[in-house]
C-alpha positions as CSV (number, residue, x, y, z in Angstrom):
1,X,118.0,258.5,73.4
2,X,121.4,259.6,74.7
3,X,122.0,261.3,71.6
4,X,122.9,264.3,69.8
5,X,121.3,265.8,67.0
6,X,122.9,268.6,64.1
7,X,123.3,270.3,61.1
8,X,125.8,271.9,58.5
9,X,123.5,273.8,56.1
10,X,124.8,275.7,53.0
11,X,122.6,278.8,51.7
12,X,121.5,277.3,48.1
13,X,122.6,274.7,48.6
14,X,121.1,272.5,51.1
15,X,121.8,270.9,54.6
16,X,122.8,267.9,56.2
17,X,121.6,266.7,59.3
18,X,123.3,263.9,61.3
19,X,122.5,262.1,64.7
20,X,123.8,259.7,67.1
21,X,121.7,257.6,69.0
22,X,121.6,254.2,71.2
23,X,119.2,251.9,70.0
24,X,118.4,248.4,71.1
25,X,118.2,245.4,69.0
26,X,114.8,245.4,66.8
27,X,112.6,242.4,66.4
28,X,113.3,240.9,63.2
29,X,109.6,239.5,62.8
30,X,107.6,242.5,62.5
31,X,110.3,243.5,59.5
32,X,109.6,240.2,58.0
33,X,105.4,240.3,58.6
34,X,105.5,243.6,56.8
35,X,107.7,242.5,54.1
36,X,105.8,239.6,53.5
37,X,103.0,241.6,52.1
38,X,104.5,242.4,48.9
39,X,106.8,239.0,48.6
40,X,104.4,237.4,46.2
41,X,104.8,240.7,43.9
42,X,108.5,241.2,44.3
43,X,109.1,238.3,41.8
44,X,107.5,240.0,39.1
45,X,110.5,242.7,39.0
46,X,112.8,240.4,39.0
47,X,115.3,240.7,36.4
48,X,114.1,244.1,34.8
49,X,116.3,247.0,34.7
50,X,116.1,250.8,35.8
51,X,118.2,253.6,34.6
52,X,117.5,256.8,37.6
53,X,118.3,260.2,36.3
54,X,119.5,262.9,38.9
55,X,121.8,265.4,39.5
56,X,122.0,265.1,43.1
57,X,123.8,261.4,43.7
58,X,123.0,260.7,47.0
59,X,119.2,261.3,46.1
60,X,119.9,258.8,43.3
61,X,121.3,256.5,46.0
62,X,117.9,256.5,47.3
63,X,115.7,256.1,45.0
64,X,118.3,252.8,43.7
65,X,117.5,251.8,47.5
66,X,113.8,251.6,47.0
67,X,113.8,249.9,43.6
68,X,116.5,247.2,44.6
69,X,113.8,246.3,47.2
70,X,112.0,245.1,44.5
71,X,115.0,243.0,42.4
72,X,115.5,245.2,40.1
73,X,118.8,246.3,39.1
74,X,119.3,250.3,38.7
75,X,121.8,252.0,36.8
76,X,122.2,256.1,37.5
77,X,123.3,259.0,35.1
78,X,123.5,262.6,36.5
79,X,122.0,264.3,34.0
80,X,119.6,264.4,30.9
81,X,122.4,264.2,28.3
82,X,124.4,261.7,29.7
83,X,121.1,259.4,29.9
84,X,120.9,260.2,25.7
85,X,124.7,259.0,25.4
86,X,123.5,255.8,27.7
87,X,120.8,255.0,25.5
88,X,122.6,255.3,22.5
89,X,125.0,252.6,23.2
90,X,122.8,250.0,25.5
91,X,120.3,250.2,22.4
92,X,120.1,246.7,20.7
93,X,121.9,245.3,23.7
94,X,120.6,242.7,27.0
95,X,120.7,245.6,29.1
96,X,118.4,247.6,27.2
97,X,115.9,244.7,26.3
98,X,115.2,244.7,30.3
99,X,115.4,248.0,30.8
100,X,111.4,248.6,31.7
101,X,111.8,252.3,33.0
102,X,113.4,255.4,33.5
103,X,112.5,257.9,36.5
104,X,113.6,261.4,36.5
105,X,113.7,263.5,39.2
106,X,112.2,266.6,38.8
107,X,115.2,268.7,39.7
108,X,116.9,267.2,35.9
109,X,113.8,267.1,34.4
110,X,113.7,268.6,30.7
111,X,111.0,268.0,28.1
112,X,113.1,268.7,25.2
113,X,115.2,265.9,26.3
114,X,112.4,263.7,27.2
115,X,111.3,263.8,23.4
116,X,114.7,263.3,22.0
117,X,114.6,259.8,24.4
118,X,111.3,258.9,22.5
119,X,112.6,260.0,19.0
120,X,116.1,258.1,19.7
121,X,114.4,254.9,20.5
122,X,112.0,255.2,17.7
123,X,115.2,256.1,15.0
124,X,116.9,252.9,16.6
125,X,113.9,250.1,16.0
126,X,113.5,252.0,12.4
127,X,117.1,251.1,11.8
128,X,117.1,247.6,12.9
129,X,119.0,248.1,16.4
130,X,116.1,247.3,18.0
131,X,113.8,243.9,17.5
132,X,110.2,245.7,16.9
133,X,108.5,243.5,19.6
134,X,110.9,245.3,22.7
135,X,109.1,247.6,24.4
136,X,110.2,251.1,25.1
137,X,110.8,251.8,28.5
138,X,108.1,253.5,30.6
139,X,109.0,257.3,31.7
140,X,108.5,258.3,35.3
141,X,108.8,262.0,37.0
142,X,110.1,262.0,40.2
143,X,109.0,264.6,42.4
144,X,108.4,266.1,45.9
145,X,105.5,269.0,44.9
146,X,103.3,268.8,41.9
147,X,99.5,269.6,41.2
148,X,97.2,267.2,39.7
149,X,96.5,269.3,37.1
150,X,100.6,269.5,36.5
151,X,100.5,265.8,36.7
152,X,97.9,265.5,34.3
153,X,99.1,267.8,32.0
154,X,102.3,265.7,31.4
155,X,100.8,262.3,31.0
156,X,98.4,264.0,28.6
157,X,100.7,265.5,26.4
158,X,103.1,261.9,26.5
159,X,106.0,263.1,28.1
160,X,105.5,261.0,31.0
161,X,103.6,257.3,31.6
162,X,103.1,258.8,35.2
163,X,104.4,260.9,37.9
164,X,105.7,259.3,41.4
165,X,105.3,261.6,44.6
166,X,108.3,261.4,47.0
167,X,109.1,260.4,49.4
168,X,108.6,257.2,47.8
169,X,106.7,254.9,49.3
170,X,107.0,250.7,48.6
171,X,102.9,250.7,48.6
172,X,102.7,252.9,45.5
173,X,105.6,252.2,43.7
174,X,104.5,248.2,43.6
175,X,101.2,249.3,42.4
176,X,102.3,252.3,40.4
177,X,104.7,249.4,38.5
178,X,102.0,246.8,38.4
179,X,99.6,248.6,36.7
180,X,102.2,250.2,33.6
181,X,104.4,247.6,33.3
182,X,101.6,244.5,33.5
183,X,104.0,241.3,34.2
184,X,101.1,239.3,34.5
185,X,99.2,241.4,37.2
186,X,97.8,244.0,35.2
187,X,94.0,242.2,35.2
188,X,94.2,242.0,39.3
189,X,95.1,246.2,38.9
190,X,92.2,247.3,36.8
191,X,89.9,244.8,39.5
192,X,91.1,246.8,42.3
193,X,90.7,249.9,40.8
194,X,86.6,249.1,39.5
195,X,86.2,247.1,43.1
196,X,86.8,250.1,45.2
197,X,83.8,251.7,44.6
198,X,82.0,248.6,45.3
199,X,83.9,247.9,48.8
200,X,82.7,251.5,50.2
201,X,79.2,251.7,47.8
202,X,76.8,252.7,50.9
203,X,79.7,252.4,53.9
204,X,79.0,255.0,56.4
205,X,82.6,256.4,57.1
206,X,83.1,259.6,59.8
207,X,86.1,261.7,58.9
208,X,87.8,263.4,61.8
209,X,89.4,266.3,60.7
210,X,90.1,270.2,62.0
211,X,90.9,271.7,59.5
212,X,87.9,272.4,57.0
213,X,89.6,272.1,53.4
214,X,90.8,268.6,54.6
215,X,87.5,267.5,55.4
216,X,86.1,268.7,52.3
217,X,88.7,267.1,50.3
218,X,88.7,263.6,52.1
219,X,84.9,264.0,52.0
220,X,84.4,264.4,48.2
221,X,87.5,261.2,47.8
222,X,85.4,258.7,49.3
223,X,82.1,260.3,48.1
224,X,83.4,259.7,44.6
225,X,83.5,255.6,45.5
226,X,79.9,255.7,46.8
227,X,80.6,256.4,50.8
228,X,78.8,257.6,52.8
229,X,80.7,260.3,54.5
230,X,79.8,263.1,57.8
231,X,82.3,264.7,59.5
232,X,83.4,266.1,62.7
233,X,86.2,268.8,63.8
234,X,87.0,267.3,67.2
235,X,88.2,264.4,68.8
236,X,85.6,264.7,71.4
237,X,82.8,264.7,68.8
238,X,84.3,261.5,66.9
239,X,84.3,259.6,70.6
240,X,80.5,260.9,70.9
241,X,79.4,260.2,67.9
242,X,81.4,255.9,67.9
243,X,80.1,255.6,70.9
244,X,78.3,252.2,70.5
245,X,75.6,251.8,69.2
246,X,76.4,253.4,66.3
247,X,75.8,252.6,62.3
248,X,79.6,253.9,61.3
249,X,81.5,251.1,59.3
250,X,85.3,252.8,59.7
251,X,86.9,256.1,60.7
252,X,89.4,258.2,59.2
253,X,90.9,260.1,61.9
254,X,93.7,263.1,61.6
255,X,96.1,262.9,64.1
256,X,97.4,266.6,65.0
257,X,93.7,268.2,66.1
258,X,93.8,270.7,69.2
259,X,92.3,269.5,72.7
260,X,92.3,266.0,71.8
261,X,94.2,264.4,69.1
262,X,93.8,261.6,66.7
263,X,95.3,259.3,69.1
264,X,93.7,260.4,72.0
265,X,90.2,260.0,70.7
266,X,91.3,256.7,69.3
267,X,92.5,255.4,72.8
268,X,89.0,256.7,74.6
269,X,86.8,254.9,71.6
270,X,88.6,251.9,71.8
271,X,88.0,251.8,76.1
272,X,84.2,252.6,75.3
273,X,84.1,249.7,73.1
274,X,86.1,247.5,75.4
275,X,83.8,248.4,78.2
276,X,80.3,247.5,76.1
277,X,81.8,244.5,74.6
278,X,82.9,242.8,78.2
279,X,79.1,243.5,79.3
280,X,77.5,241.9,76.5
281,X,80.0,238.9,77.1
282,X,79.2,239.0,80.6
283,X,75.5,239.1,79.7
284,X,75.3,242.3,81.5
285,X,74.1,243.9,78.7
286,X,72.1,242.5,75.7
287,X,73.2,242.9,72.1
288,X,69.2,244.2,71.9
289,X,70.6,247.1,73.9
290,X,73.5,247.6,71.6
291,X,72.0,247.4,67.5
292,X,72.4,243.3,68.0
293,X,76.2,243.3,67.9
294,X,78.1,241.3,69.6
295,X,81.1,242.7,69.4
296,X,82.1,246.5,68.7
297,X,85.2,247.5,66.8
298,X,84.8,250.0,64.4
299,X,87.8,250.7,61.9
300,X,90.3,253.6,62.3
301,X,92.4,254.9,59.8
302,X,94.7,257.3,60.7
303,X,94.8,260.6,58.2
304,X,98.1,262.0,57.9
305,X,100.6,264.0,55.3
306,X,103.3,262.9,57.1
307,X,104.2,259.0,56.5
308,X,106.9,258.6,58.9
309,X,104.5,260.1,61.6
310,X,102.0,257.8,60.6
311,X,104.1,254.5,61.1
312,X,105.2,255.5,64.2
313,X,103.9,252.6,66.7
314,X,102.0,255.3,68.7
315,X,99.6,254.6,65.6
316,X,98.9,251.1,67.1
317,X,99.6,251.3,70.3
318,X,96.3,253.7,70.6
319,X,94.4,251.0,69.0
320,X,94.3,252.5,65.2
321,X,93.9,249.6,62.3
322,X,96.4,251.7,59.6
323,X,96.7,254.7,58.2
324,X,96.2,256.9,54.9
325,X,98.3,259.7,53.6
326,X,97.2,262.9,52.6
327,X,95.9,263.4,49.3
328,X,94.4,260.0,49.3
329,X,96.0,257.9,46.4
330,X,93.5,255.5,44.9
331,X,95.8,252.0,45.5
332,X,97.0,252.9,49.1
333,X,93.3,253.6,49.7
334,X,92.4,250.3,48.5
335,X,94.8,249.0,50.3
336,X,93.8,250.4,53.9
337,X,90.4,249.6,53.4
338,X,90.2,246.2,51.2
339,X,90.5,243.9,54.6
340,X,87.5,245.4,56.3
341,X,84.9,245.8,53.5
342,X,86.6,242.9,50.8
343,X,83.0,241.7,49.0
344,X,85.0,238.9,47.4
């Protein structure tokens, strides 16, 4: 890219990496076609307000980034007690009355201070300040590492209405948002989350995976909606066992496996399907010969931890339909696989 690439790194502190590079101009339409899939939802944040808690500004830059996506306006204080001193004088104001959340970021994250929010708010509508039909904002943990069980632990014991993984993705944010804050989509939520096990109830789904944890774990995920599931360690194996014909309705395929990778064995399955579907339209072949189909293309969903890895065009390029991250999360897996199996 003609570029140069470095760092200035501070022990304890952190680093920061800068780059040059020369880029051409992008095509605007594949921005807007991706956009486009959340437009109809964007409107529903309109007007709300955010107040982001962290101690590291630029990071609060960030996160402001993401939600402003979304229309809604962010305000920022550094740190727990400044955010106390902030709701103390927007209480009984405009401001506060569409202020719908507050994320934290782990790294200012303090429990004591979390429960002196909840009691502030609560001494406010006591005293009048507030009308008793405002609701109090919903609380969310920002963070980078966290267990479920951690995560659970939290929401449990109310100090959080839920925890949001970075880096942040527009995907779960929208539906993380949806499903607390309601604004009319709630209903549509709760139907996604009961139709998922009905879209993969009895789909046969081969998970391509080398390392054996990860196909455990994305084995027992789908299991739990009623899939089907076998798996495979190779890339070789996955091409063996999609060759057509074949009774798999989708793959979820890792990308960094040794000998042949994700996109590898996505490029050779998509050339064996190309080949059998221009003989059945040539009517060299029979669709007898091939389980009566007349046309093979079996769903591939790239597995991957790494998100920006996963959007990269290779992804498409190879012939893969979308992707997953690593854990799965419930709406993004919804998401991937709501256009192949929808059972209206």
């Amino acid at each position: 890219m003609h570029g140069e690439i470095g760092f200035v790194s501070e022990p304890g502190i952190g680093s920061t990496f800068s780059f040059t590079g020369s880029f051409a101009k992008g095509e605007v339409s594949s921005l807007d076609s991706r956009w486009k899939q959340y437009d109809p939802v964007v409107s529903e944040f309109q007007g709300l307000r955010a107040l982001v808690v962290d101690n590291r500004s630029i990071r609060a830059e960030v996160t402001r980034y993401h939600l402003r996506r979304l229309g809604i306006s962010v305000d920022i204080t550094l740190s727990m007690e400044s955010t106390c001193t902030y709701l103390s004088n927007a209480c009984g104001t405009s401001d506060f009355a569409h202020l719908a959340m507050i994320l934290i970021d782990k790294d200012a994250w303090n429990q004591e201070r979390v429960l002196q929010f909840r009691s502030l708010l609560k001494e406010h509508r006591q005293k009048g300040r507030l009308n008793v039909s405002t609701n109090f904002p919903k609380i969310f943990l920002l963070a980078t590492a966290m267990t479920p069980l951690e995560r659970s632990k939290l929401k449990i014991a109310g100090f959080v209405d839920n925890v949001l993984m970075k880096p942040l993705r527009l995907s779960v944010i929208v539906a993380c948002f949806q499903e607390l804050l309601g604004n009319g989509r709630k209903d549509q939520v709760h139907r996604k989350k009961t139709t998922l096990g009905t879209l993969l109830r009895e789909k046969r789904i081969l998970v391509v995976d080398d390392n054996k944890v990860n196909r455990r774990v994305a084995e027992g995920a789908l299991k739990k909606y009623g899939a089907i599931v076998s798996c495979v360690e190779k890339g070789q194996d996955a091409l063996d066992k999609l060759r057509p014909p074949h009774n798999f309705d989708a793959c979820f395929m890792d990308l960094q496996m040794p000998e042949m990778d994700g996109f590898e064995a996505t490029r050779q399955i998509r050339s064996v399907e190309t080949q059998v579907n221009e003989k059945i339209a040539s009517g060299e072949a029979s669709i007898d010969m091939y389980g009566n189909v007349s046309y093979w293309h079996i769903p591939i969903l790239a597995m991957t931890a790494d998100v920006i890895q996963a959007t990269n065009e290779e992804c498409m390029n190879c012939g893969m339909d979308g992707y997953v991250s690593k854990p799965f999360e419930e709406e993004q897996l919804y998401s991937a696989v709501a256009s192949f199996f929808e059972s209206g």
